[in-house]
N, C-alpha and C positions, 0 to 999 in steps of 0.2 A: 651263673650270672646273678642272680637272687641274692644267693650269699656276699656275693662281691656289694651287690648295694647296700645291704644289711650293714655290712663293714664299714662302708664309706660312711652310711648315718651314723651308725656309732663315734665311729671319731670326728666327724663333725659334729655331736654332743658331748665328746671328752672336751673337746676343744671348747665349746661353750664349759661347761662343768667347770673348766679352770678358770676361765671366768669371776666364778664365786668366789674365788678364794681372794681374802682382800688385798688389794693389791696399793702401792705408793708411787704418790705422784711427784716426780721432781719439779724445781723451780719453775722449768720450760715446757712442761704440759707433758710429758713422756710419761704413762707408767709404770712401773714393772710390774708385771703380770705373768703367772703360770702359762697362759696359754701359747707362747712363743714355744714351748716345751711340747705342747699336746702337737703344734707343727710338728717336732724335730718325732715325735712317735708317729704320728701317721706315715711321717716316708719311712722311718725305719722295719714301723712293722707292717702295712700295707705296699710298701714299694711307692716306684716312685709313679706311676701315674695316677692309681688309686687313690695313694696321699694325698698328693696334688688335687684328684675329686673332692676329697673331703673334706679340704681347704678352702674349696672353690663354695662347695655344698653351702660350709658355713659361713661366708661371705655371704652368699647371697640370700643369706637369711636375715645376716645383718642390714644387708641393701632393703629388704622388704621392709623395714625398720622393727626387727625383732630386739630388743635390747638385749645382746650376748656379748657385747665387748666387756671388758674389763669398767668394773664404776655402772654398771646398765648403762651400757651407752649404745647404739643403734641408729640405723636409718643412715642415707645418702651421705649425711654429714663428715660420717667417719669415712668417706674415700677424700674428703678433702683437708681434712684438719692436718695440724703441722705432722701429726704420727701417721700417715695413711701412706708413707712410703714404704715403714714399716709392713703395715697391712697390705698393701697391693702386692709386697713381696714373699708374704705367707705363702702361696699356691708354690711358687719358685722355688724358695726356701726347703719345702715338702718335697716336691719334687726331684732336688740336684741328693737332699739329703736317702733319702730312698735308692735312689739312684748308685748312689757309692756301695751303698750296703748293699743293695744288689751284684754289686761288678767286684765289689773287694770281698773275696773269699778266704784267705789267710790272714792267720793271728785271732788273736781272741773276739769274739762278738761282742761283748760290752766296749773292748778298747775300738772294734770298725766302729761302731754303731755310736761310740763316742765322737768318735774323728769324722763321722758322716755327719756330724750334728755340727758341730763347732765350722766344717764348712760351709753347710749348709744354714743349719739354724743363726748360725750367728755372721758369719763374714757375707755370705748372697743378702741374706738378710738386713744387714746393718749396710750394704751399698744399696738399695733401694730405701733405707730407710734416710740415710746421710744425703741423697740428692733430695729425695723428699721434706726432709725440715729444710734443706736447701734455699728451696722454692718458697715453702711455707713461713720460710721465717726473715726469706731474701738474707740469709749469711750464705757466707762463702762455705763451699764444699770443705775446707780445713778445719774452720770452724763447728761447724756441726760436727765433725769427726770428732774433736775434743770433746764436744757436747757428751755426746755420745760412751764416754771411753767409760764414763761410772756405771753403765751396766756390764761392760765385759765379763766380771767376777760374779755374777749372776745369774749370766748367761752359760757361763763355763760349767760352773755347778749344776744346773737345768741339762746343758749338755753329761756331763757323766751321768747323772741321775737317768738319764736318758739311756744311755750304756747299761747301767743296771737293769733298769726295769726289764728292757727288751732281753737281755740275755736270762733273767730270771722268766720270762714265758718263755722265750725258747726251751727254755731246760723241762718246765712243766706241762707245755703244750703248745710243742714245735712245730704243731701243722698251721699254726695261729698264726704264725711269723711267717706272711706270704710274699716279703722281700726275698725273702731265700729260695721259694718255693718252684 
């Protein structure tokens, strides 16, 4: 149990971690930012309910107003602003993606753990995030999907990269990768 919360903090400071890395904001307030990726790693290499912890963990670090979002951004604010559909679907996101990599055991782990991502990290993801500018911006659900379509290529690559990374621990130190375990 120890070790299991040990895990979850860590990746809810990877998650902040990407954070730092500087991220671009487009016209409509969206960023791109690392951290949709440190999601797509916590379900892959923690599984899906752990992830999902350590998704949740750092949410509500953010809610205490720690600034760890991408830009130092923090506090209450960011569950409402036009991206916070994005964000409410992080935990989710974590979750479904863990979740496949756990249940899909044939074929290469970088390509599941890719495909767990791109479902997960990117399509759960981008429908909580697409009803949420929704809302946020009163456009129509169509509309924000366009909005939307200039990170796909971004996100794709965060997902492989994603693929990599996990399959390069597993090769090194496959007791670490407790999706599979």
């Amino acid at each position: 149990m120890e070790h299991n919360m040990t895990r979850i903090a860590l990746f809810a400071a990877l998650i902040a971690a990407l954070g730092l890395i500087p991220s671009l904001t487009l016209a409509f307030g969206v960023p791109i930012t690392a951290q949709s990726m440190g999601v797509m790693l916590a379900g892959a290499v923690l599984g899906a309910k752990r992830g999902a912890l350590a998704v949740l963990l750092f949410m509500a670090l953010v809610a205490l107003g720690l600034p760890l979002l991408a830009g130092g951004r923090g506090g209450l604010g960011a569950f409402v602003a036009p991206t916070s559909g994005f964000f409410l679907g992080w935990p989710v996101a974590a979750f479904v993606t863990g979740l496949i990599v756990e249940r899909w055991r044939k074929g290469p782990l970088a390509l599941t753990v890719a495909m767990a991502s791109i479902i997960g990290g990117i399509v759960v993801m981008y429908g909580f995030g697409i009803v949420g500018m929704s809302i946020a911006l009163d456009k129509t659900l169509a509309e924000c999907a366009l909005l939307v379509t200039a990170f796909i290529p971004g996100d794709l690559i965060k997902a492989v990269l994603t693929g990599l990374i996990v399959q390069a621990l597993a090769r090194s130190r496959p007791a670490a990768l407790l999706s599979r375990g």
